[in-house]
DOZAZA-724638 format. One line per 2 residues: their letters; for each residue x, y, z of C-alpha. Coordinates in Angstrom, 1 decimal. Layout:
N
A	X/Y/Z ~ ...
END
This chain:
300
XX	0.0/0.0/0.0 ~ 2.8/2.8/0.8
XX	4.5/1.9/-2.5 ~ 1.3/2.9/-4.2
XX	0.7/6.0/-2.6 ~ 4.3/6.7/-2.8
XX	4.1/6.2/-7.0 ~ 1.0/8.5/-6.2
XX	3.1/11.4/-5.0 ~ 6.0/10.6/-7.9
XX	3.5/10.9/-10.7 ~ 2.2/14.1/-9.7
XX	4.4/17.3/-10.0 ~ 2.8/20.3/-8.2
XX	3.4/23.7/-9.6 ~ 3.1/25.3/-6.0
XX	4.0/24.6/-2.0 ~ 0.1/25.2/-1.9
XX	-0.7/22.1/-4.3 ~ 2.5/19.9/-2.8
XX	0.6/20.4/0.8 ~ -2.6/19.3/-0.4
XX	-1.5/16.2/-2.2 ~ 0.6/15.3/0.5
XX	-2.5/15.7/2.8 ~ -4.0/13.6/0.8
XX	-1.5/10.3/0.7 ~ -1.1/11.1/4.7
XX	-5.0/10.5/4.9 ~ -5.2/7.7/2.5
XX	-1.7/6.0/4.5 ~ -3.9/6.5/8.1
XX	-6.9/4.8/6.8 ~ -5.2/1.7/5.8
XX	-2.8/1.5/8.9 ~ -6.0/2.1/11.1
XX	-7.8/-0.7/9.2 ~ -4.8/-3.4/9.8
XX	-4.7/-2.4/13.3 ~ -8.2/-2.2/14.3
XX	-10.6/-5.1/12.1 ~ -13.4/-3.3/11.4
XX	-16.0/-5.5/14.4 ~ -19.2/-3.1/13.6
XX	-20.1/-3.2/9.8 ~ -17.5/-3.2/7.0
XX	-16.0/-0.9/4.4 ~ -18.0/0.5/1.6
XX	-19.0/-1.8/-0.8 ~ -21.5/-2.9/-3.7
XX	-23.8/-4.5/-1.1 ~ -25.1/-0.7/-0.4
XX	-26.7/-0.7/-3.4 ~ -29.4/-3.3/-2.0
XX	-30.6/-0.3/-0.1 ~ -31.1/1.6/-3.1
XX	-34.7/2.5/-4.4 ~ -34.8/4.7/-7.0
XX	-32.4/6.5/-9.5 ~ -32.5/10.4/-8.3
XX	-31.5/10.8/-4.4 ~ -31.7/14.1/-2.5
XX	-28.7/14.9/-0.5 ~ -29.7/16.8/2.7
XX	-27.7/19.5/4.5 ~ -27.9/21.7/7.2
XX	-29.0/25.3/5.7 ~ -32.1/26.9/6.9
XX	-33.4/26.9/3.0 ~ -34.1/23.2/4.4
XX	-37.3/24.8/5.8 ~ -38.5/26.2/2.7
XX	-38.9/23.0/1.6 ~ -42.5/22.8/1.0
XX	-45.1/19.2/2.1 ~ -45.6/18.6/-1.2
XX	-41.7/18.4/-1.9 ~ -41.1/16.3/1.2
XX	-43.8/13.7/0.1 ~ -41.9/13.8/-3.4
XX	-38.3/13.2/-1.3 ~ -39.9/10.3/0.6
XX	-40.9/8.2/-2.5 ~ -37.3/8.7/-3.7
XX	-33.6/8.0/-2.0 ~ -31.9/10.4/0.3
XX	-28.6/10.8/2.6 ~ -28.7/13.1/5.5
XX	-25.3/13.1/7.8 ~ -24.5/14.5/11.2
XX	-27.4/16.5/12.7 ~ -29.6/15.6/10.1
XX	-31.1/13.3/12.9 ~ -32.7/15.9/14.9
XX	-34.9/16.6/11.8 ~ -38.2/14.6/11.4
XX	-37.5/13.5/8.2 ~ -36.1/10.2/8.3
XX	-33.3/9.7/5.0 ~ -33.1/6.6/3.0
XX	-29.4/6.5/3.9 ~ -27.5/7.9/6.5
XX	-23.9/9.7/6.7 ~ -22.1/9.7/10.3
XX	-19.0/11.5/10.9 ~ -18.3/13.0/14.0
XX	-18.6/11.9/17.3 ~ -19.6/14.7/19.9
XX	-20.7/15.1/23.1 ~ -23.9/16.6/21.1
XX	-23.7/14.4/18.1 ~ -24.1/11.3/20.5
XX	-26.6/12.6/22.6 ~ -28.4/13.6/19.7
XX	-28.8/9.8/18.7 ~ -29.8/9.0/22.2
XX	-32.7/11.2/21.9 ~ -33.3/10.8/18.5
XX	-31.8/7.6/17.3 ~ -35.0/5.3/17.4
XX	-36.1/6.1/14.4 ~ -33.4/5.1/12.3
XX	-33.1/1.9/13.6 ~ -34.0/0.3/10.2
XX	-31.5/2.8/8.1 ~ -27.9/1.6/6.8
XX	-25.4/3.7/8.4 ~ -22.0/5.4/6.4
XX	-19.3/5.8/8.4 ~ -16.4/8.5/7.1
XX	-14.4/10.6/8.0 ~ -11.0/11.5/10.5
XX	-12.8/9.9/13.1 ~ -13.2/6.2/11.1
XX	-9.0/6.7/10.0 ~ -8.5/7.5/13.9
XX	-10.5/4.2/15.1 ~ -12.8/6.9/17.3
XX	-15.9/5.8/16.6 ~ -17.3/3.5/19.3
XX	-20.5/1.8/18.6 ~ -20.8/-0.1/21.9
XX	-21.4/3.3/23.3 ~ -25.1/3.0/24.6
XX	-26.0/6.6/23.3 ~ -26.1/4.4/19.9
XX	-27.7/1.3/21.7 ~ -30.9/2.1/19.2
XX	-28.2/1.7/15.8 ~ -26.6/-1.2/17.1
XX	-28.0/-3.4/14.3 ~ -27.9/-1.8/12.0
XX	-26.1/-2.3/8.2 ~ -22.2/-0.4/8.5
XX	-20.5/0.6/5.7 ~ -17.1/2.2/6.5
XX	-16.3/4.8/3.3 ~ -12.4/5.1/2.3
XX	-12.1/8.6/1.4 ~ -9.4/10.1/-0.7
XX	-9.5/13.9/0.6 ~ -8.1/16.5/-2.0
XX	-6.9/18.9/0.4 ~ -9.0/22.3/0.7
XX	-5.6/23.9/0.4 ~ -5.3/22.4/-3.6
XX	-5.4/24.4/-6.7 ~ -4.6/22.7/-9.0
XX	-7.1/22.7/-12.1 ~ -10.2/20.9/-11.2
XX	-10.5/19.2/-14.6 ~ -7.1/17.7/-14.4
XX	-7.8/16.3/-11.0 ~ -10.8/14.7/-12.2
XX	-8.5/13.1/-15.0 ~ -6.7/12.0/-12.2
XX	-9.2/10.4/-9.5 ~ -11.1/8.9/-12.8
XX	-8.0/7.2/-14.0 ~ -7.2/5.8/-10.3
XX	-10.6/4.2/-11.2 ~ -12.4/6.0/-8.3
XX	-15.0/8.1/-10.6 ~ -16.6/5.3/-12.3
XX	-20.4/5.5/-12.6 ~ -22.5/3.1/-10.9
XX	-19.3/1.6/-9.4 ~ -18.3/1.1/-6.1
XX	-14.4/1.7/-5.8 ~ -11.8/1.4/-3.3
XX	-12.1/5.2/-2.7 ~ -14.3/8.0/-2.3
XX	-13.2/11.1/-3.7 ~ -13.6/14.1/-1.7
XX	-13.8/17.2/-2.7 ~ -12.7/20.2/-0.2
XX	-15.8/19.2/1.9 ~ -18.5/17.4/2.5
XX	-20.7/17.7/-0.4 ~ -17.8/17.1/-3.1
XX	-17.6/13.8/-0.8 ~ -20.9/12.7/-1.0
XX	-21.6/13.8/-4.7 ~ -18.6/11.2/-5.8
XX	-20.9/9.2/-3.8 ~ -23.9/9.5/-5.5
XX	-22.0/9.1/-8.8 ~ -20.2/5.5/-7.7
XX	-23.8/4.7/-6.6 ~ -25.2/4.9/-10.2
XX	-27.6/8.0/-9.0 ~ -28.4/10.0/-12.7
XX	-30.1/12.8/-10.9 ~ -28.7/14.6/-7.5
XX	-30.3/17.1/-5.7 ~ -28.9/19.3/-3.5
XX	-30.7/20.6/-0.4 ~ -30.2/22.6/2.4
XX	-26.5/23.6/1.3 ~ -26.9/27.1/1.3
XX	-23.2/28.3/1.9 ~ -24.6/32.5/2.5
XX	-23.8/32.7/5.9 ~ -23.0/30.4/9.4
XX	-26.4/29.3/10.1 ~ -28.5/26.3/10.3
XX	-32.1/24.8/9.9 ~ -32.4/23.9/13.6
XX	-31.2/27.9/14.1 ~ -35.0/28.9/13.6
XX	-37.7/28.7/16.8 ~ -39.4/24.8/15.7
XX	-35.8/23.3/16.7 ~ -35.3/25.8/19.9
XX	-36.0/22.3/22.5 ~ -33.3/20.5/20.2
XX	-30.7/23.1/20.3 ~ -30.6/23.4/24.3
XX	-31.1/19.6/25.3 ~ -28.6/18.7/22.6
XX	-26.5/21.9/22.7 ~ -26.1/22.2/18.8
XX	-24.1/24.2/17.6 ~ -24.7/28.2/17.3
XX	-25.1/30.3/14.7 ~ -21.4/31.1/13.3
XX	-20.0/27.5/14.9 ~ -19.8/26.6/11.5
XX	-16.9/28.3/9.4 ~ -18.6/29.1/6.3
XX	-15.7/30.7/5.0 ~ -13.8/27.1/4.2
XX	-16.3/26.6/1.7 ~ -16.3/29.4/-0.3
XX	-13.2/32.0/0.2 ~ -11.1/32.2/-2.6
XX	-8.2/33.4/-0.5 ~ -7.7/29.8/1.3
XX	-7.9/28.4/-2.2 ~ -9.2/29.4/-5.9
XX	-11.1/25.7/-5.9 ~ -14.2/26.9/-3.4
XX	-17.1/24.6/-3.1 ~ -19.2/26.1/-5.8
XX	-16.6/25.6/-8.2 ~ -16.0/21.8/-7.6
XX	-19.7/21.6/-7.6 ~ -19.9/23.5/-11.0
XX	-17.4/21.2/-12.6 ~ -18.5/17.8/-10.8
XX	-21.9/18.7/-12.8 ~ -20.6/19.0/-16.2
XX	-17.8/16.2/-15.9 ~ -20.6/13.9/-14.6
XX	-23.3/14.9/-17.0 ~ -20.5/14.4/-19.8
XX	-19.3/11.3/-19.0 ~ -22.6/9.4/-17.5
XX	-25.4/11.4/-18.5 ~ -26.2/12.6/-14.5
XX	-27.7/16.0/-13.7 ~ -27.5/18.0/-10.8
XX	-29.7/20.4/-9.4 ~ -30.9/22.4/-6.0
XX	-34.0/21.9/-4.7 ~ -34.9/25.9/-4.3
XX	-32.7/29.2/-4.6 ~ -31.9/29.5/-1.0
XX	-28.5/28.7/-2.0 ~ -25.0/30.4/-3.5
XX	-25.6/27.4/-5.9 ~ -28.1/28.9/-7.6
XX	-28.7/29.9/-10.9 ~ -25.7/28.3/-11.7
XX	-27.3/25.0/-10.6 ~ -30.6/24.4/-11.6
XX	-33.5/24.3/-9.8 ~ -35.6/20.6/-9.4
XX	-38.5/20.4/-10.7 ~ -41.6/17.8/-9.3
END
């Protein structure tokens, strides 16, 4: 494995300190996942692979974030989302909406109080596992704030993290990651690309899934606030402590200073490499969102 990711780092030349960092980020990562696996057999579940598509229902899937554009989302959309797939992740599970799929990555005091409180009702819904906190063997499901999960399906995804620090052009990344073989569509791979953040994760996702239409909710990226920010959730945010308004740095998603690659701009090319190669669209669910027009809106 370390010859591999050491051919890796050979093969690519970056024209900047700024690109060297995020590559080597990026083989650091990759070397910690794999180290971590060997030393810790996964006893809760197992890493990602084509078995999660028996959980899979329909060929569009709604990805759900934590913007408040999430409540704009109107009944007759939500009865739409529930006939279809969907993936919420961290505090999606304080939302009544229960996702066809969920995404866990950290492991909080909050987070894992939430799921005490909350956790019931996903008893039935496979469970993704990613993150620093799978390649640092921190998640712990024999804690009993996740006695209600215990059974059920774990998948453990291998990401391969282009650092938020990278710059290099985003179409000769793609080049890259597609001819490692991890941006095949409707394949699960080794590897799940990701993107400077979440999103770019879980779009790459969608893609090795076999999804041909992604939606995009509740991933606003205006400012540092979230659905449960607004008075419905106000009994959520004190027993669970959630975070504030402005916990979240918004900033690492979209300023151009910390890298010319924001968000947006993975997101822009992610649609037209994937609708190119595979035929996939991607769109937002409203125009509560920096996203949009550039992304088009979904129409029922």
């Amino acid at each position: 494995m370390r010859k591999y990711f050491s051919l890796i780092k050979r093969v690519i030349c970056p024209p900047t300190k700024k690109d060297l960092h995020g590559f080597e980020y990026t083989v650091k990562e990759l070397v910690g996942i794999c180290e971590n696996i060997q030393k810790n057999p996964i006893e809760h579940g197992k890493p990602l692979n084509p078995e999660i598509l028996d959980y899979k229902r329909s060929g569009t899937v709604f990805i759900l974030g934590s913007g408040p554009s999430i409540n704009e989302i109107t009944d007759q959309e939500w009865r739409h989302i529930a006939e279809l797939d969907s993936m919420g992740f961290n505090f999606w599970v304080i939302h009544s909406f229960v996702p066809t799929f969920y995404i866990f990555q950290g492991c909080s005091e909050s987070m894992m109080n939430s799921f005490k409180g909350e956790g019931e009702k996903y008893k039935d819904v496979p469970f993704m596992v990613r993150g620093s906190s799978f390649s640092k063997g921190l998640i712990d499901f024999s804690d009993d704030r996740l006695s209600s999960v215990t059974n059920n399906p774990v998948f453990y995804i291998r990401e391969y993290p282009i650092s938020s620090r990278c710059s290099i052009e985003i179409d000769l990344l793609l080049r890259y990651v597609d001819a490692l073989g991890l941006l095949t569509h409707g394949m699960i791979s080794g590897f799940v690309p990701k993107w400077r953040g979440t999103l770019g994760l879980l779009i790459s996702l969608c893609y090795q899934m076999g999804y041909k239409k992604i939606v995009l909710c509740g991933m606003d990226m205006h400012k540092a606030d979230h659905f449960w920010d607004y008075r419905y959730y106000k009994k959520f945010r004190k027993k669970y402590n959630l975070p504030r308004e402005g916990a979240s740095n918004i900033t690492s998603f979209t300023d151009k200073i910390h890298s010319p690659t924001t968000v947006p701009r993975y997101v822009r090319h992610l649609r037209d490499w994937m609708a190119d190669k595979a035929g996939v669209e991607i769109f937002v669910i409203n125009k509560g969102t920096i996203l949009f027009p550039e992304i088009r809106k979904y129409e029922i």
